[in-house]
Each structure stands twice: as C-alpha cells, then as structure tokens.
Wavefront OBJ file of the C-alpha trace (Angstrom):
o trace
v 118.383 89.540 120.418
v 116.461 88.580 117.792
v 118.201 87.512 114.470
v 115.215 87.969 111.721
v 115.703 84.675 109.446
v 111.683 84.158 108.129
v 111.399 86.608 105.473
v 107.624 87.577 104.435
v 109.018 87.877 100.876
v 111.727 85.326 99.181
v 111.893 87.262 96.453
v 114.929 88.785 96.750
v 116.770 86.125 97.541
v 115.133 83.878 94.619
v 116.077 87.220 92.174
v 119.707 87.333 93.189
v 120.160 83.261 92.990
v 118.350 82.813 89.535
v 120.646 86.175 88.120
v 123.837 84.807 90.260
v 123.160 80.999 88.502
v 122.974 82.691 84.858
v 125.933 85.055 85.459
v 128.635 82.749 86.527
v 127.719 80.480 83.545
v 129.284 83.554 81.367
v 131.944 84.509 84.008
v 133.453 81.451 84.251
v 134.419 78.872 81.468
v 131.750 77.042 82.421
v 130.886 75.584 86.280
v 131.131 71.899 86.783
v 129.409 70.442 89.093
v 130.279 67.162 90.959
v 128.077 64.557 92.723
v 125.888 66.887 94.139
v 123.420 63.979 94.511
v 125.173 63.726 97.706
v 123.138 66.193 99.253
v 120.981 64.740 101.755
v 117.406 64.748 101.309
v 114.398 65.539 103.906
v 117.518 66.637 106.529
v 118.760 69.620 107.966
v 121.876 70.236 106.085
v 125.227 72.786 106.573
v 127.727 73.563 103.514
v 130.985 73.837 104.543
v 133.129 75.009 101.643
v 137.011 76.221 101.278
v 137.044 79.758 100.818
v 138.931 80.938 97.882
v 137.147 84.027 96.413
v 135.510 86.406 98.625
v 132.077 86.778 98.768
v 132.150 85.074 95.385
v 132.274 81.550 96.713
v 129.016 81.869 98.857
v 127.394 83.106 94.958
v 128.459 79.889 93.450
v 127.473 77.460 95.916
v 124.016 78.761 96.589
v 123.172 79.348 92.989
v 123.700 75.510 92.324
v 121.780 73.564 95.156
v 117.823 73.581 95.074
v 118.049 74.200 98.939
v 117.167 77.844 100.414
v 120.764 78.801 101.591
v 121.363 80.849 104.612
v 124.989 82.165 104.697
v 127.070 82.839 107.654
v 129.244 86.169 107.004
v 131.184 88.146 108.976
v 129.251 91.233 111.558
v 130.940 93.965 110.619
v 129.870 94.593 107.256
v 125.871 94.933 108.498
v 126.672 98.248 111.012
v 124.606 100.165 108.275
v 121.040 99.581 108.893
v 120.049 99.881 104.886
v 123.179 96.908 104.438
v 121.699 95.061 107.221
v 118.131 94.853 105.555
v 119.636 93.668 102.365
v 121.621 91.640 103.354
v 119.258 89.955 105.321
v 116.899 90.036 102.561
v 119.737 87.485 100.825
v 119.989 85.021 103.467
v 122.725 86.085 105.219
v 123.223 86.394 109.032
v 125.875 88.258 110.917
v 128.508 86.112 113.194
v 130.183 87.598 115.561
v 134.511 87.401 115.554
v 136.972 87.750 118.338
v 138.061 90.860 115.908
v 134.794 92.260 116.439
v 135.771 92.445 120.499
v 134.916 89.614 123.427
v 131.692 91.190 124.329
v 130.203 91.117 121.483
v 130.390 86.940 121.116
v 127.622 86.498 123.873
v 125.565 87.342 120.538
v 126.266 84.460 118.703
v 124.294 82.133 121.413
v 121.271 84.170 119.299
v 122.931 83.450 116.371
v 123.083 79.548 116.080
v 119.291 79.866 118.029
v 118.663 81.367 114.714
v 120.732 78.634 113.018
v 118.601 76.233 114.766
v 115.733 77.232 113.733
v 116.464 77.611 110.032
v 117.722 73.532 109.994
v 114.484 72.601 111.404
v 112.975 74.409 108.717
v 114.908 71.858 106.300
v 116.201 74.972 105.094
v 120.212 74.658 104.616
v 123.465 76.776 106.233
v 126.527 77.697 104.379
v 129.366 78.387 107.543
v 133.123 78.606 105.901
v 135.095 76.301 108.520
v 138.575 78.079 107.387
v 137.428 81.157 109.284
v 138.831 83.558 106.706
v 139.959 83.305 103.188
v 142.987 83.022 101.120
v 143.724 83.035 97.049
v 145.636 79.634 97.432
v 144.227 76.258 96.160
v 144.923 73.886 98.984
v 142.729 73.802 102.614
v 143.788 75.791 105.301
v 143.812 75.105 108.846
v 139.658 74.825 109.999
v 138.230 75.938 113.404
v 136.031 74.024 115.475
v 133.344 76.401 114.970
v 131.736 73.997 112.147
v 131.339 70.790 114.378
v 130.367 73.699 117.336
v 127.638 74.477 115.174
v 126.751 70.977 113.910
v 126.582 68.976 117.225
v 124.868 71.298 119.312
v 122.422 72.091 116.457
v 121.699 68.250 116.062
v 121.040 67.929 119.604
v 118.937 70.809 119.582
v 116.940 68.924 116.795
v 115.158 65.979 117.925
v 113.355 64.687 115.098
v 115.710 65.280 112.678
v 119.238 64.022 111.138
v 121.780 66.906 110.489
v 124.202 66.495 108.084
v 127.527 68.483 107.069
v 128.622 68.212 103.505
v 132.403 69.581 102.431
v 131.866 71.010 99.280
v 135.298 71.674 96.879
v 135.210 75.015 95.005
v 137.845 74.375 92.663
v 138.910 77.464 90.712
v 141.396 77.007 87.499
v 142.496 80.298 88.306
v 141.452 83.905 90.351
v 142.591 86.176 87.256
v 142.606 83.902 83.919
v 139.301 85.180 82.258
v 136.707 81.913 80.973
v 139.058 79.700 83.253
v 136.836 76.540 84.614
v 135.235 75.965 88.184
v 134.717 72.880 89.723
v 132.067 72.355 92.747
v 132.843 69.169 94.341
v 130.587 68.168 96.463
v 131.661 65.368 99.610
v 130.608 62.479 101.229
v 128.018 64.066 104.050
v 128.867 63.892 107.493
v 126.010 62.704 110.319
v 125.998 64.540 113.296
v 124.485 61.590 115.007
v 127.870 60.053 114.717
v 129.618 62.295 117.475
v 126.348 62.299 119.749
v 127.394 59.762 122.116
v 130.734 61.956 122.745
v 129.150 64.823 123.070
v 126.932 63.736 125.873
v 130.078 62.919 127.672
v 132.848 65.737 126.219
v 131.849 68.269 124.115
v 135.192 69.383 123.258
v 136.402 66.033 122.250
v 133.262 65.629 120.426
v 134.060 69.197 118.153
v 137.849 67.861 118.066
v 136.786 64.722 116.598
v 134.330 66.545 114.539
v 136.632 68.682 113.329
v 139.165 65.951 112.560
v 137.101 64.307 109.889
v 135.740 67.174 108.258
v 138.962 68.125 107.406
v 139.687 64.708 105.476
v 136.071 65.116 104.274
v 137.225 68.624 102.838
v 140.599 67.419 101.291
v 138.678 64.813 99.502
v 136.566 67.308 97.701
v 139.514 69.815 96.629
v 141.518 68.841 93.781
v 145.391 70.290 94.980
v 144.482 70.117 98.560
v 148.186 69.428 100.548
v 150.715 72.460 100.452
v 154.071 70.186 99.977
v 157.032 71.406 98.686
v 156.252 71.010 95.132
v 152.845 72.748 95.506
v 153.741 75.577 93.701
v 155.446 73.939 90.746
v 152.216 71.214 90.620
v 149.853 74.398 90.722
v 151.580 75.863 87.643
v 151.666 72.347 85.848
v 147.977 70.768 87.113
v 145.743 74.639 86.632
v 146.534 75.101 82.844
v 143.882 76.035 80.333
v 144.994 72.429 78.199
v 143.920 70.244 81.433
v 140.559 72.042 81.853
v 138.529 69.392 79.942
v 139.975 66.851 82.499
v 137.690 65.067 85.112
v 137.653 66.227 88.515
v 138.696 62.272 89.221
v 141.463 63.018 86.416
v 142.452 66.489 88.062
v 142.309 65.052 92.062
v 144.587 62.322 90.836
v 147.408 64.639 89.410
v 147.064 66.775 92.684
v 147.563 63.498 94.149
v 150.607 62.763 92.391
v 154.222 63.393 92.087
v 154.399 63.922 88.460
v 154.868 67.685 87.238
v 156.651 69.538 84.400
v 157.907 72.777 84.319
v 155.687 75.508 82.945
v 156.690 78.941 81.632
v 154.500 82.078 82.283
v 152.668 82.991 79.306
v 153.137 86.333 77.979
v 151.038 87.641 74.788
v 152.663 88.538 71.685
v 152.796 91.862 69.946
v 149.936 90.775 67.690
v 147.678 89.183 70.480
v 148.148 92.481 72.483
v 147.075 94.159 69.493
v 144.219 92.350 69.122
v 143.216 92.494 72.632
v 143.448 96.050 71.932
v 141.410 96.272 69.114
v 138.544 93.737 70.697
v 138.540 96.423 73.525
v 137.065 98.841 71.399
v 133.538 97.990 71.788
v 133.549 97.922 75.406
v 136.194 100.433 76.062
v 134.000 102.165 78.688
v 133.300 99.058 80.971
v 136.787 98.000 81.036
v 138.418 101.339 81.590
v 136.064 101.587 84.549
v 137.093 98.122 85.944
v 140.965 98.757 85.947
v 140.478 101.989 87.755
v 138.370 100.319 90.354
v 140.241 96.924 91.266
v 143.474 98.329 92.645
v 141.289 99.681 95.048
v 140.708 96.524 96.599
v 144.553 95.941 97.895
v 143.606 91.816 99.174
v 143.786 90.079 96.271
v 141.224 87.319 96.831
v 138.736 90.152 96.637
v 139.756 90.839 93.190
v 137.849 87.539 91.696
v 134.711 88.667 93.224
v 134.931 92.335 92.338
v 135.649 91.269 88.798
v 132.355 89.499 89.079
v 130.255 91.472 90.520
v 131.492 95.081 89.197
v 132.480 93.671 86.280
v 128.816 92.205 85.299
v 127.060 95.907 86.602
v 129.203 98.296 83.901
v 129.131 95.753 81.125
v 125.023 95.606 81.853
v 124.671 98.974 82.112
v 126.890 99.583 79.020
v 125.235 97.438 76.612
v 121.697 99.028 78.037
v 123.001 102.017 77.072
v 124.240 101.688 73.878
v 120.800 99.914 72.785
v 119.446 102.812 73.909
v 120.845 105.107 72.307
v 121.111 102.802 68.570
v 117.405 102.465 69.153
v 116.349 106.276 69.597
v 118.841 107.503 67.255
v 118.583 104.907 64.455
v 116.571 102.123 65.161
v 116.339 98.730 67.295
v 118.150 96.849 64.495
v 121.141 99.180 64.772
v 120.667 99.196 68.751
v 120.594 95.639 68.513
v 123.770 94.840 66.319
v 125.483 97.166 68.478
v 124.925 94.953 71.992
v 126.054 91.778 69.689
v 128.786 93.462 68.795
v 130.451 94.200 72.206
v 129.273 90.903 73.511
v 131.335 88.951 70.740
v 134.118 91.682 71.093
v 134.371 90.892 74.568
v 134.523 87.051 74.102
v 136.835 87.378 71.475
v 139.255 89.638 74.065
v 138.843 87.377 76.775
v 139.554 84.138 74.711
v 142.551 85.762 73.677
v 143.994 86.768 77.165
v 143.112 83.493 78.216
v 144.809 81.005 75.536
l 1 2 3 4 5 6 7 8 9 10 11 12 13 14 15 16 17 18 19 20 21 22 23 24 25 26 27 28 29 30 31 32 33 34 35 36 37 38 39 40 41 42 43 44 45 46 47 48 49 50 51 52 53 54 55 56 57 58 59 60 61 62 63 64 65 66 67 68 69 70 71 72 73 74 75 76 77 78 79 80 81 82 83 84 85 86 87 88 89 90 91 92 93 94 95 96 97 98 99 100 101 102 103 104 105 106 107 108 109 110 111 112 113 114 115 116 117 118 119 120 121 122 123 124 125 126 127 128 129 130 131 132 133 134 135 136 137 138 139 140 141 142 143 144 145 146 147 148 149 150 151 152 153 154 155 156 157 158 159 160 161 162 163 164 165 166 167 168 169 170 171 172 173 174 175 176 177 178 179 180 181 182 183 184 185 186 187 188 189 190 191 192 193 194 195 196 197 198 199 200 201 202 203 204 205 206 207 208 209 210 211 212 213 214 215 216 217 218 219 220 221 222 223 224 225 226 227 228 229 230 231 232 233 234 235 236 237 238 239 240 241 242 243 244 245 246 247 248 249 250 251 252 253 254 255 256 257 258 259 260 261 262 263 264 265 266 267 268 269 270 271 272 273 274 275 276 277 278 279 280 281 282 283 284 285 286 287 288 289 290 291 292 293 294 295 296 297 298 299 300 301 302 303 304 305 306 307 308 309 310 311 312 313 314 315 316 317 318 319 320 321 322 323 324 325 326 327 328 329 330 331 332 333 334 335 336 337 338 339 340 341 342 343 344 345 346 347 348 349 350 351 352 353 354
C-alpha cells in the first residue's frame, strides 16, 4: 500500500493554511502564541497536541508553525475517493483504529513508512496522543501510539534527531464568541533519549516514552489536572476579565487552590435586544448556522463547525450583498453595505460575549 505524501502541487495546502492563519485571527479574540521558539530546527519534528475542538485544533496548530504539517486523522472519513484526494491534497493521512476492525491495522505498518519518510524530509507530523477528543480543558489519558511512532521513526532515521514537542491549545471557551486561544508550545522531547531502551524493550521504551510526554503535555496546558474543584476553578480561571492574563499568570491559577464562585451570565432585556437588532445585517448567515449546528449532536464538533460553516455563509453573504449594492446602485453602496454587517456582527458578538 502506498500512502501518497509528495504532492506535485503544495498549493492547496499553502491556500488553506494562509486562509486558516487569517480566519482564526477574526474567529477567535485573538490567538496567542507561546514559546514557539521551541521548535527544533534542521530536525524531524512530531506535534503532539490535546485535542479539544475537532478538526479545529489541527487548523490552529498548522496555521502557526513555518513547518509543512502532515496531520494524522482518523480512516474512516477518506472511504470517498473525491474526500480522499482532498484531503490528501491538505496533508492529511488516514490511520487506521481498532473501530475501523483488526484487519485493517496491518495498514498502518504503510502508514508510519509514510510517516518516515515525511520526517526525513524535515517536513513535520501532527499525531493527537489522546486518541480521541473531548470539550474539557484538562489532558486525558494518552496512548502509546505517540512514543510508537517516535522511537521507531528515530531509529528508522539515521542521520537525523527526532523530536516530539507537546503543544497546549488552550481555549477560553468552545461557545463564548471573540473568547482568547492560547498555543503553548513545550519543552521538545529527543527520541535519542529512549534509544538505548528500545534496543533492549520496546515496550518499556514506549511506556517510558509515554510517561514523560504526558508531564511534557501538562506543562503546556493551563487547567491540566481534573481534581475535585476543577469545575468550580474552570468557571473562576476561563472568564472574559482574566483573558489579558499571561499564560505564566493563567498556568499558575490552574495551579492553585484559590477560586471564587462565579454566577452564569445571562443577558438582559436590553442586551438581548440589541443582539437582536445587530442581527439584522446578517440575519441570513446566522439563521443558517442555528439550523445547522444541532445537527452535529457531539458537542466538541460544535467549535469547529462554528468555524468553518460559520466563515463559508458569512463569506458568501457579504459577496452577495456587494453584489447586488454594486449592480443595483453602485460599489459605494455595495461597499457600505459589507462594512455594515461586518461591524454589526462585531458589535453582536461583543455583546454576547461581555
């Protein structure tokens, strides 16, 4: 089996990372990015982020390193062959799940060969060590798949040093609108390290692997320990007053015991009347959006939907209401017509936020 990883054209992928990068700058109250000077230079390198948000999390993460990124993502979304070639066109390669029946993990050996390949290129891999994803803010319990792919790819490259860097994506909240994101990025991990080991165990080697990647992840995720005040120092830590904090500042209050009691904020008659009237603009978009999210029933999705569904009808709405200002008066009025929604729609979305 042959997993097709050199592309003749980048394109696509360089299209969807530049638009992904300018996007989330707008979706988001602004994406902070921390120490990513740790990235190693002149190495093979693997990303191994919490997963939070869908497919979401893989967008932010490759839209802020200046490596190519080649993401890791589940096999049974690329049964269509059309799906397949985009999403191949993006980077991404199929990997093969229990879920997805025994037989069909013998193709994975073709998978990290692939892998391989793409780390001596000093390209990079994004693999999601959790193994699924969840709408909580602390780490879940990681597989050994991450070191399985690390070691045996570092002994499979002889001239070069592999290293696997946690990465923290840190999200204020999945439904506030404008609410921060942090990418933290970790102390990298050398897969030389474990070599020795591995020569003589290889399970004790992915074990031990495993073990300190999981430190390595906690260090990069500001409320990383589910305790039995997690909930209450959630509500308390992810409010719109502390987003100006630090990711030091932030990681030191997840750290902590110290939390007060919040109350659930509920808009007013007049702020729901203004978020009505700021509506008006982009009635169409939004009217589309609530009758497509309950749809999706998982919640985590609904982050990613809102992204990705919600930046298609607001796009296609302001194109079309240029449009038709420009044919049936003139650019001018086209023109003032696009400002207006866009400053409607920041003014309803500051709103619902604060």
């Amino acid at each position: 089996m042959r997993i097709p990883i050199i592309l003749k054209s980048r394109i696509p992928y360089l299209i969807a990372k530049t638009c992904s990068w300018f996007f989330v700058q707008f979706f988001f109250g602004g994406v902070v990015v921390v120490d990513r000077k740790k990235i190693p230079k002149n190495a093979a390198v693997i990303f191994a982020p919490n997963h939070q948000g869908a497919f979401i999390d893989a967008v932010l993460l490759g839209s802020h390193v200046n490596l190519p990124v080649h993401f890791l993502t589940r096999a049974d979304i690329f049964k269509k062959g059309w799906v397949r070639a985009i999403l191949h066109s993006l980077h991404m390669i199929a990997i093969y799940r229990i879920r997805d029946g025994i037989r069909s993990l013998s193709q994975n050996d073709a998978v990290f060969e692939a892998c391989f390949e793409i780390l001596n290129q000093r390209r990079s891999i994004l693999i999601f060590p959790e193994g699924n994803h969840g709408d909580e803010f602390h780490l879940r319990p990681i597989s050994k798949g991450g070191g399985r792919l690390a070691l045996d790819a570092q002994a499979a490259l002889t001239d070069r040093q592999l290293y696997v860097v946690p990465v923290g994506l840190n999200y204020f909240s999945h439904k506030r609108p404008y609410a921060r994101m942090f990418i933290k990025f970790g102390d990298p991990i050398a897969a030389s390290d474990y070599m020795d080991l591995y020569q003589e165990h290889k399970q004790k080697a992915y074990n031990a692997f495993k073990s300190d990647l999981e430190v390595g992840m906690k260090n990069t995720l500001i409320l990383a320990e589910y305790d039995q005040n997690y909930e209450k120092k959630k509500q308390y830590i992810f409010q719109p007053k502390h987003e100006n904090l630090s990711f030091d500042e932030l990681k030191a209050l997840g750290n902590g015991d110290y939390y007060e009691e919040v109350e659930p904020r509920k808009l007013n008659a007049v702020q729901k009347m203004l978020v009505g009237f700021f509506s008006i603009f982009n009635i169409v978009p939004l009217f589309a959006l609530s009758k497509l999210l309950p749809i999706f029933k998982d919640p985590v999705f609904k982050v990613s939907i809102k992204y990705l569904a919600g930046t298609f009808f607001h796009i296609l709405w302001w194109s079309l209401i240029l449009s038709f200002g420009w044919i049936f008066m003139s650019w001018k009025a086209g023109l003032f017509f696009v400002v207006c929604a866009i400053t409607f729609l920041y003014a309803r979305q500051s709103i619902i936020k604060f």
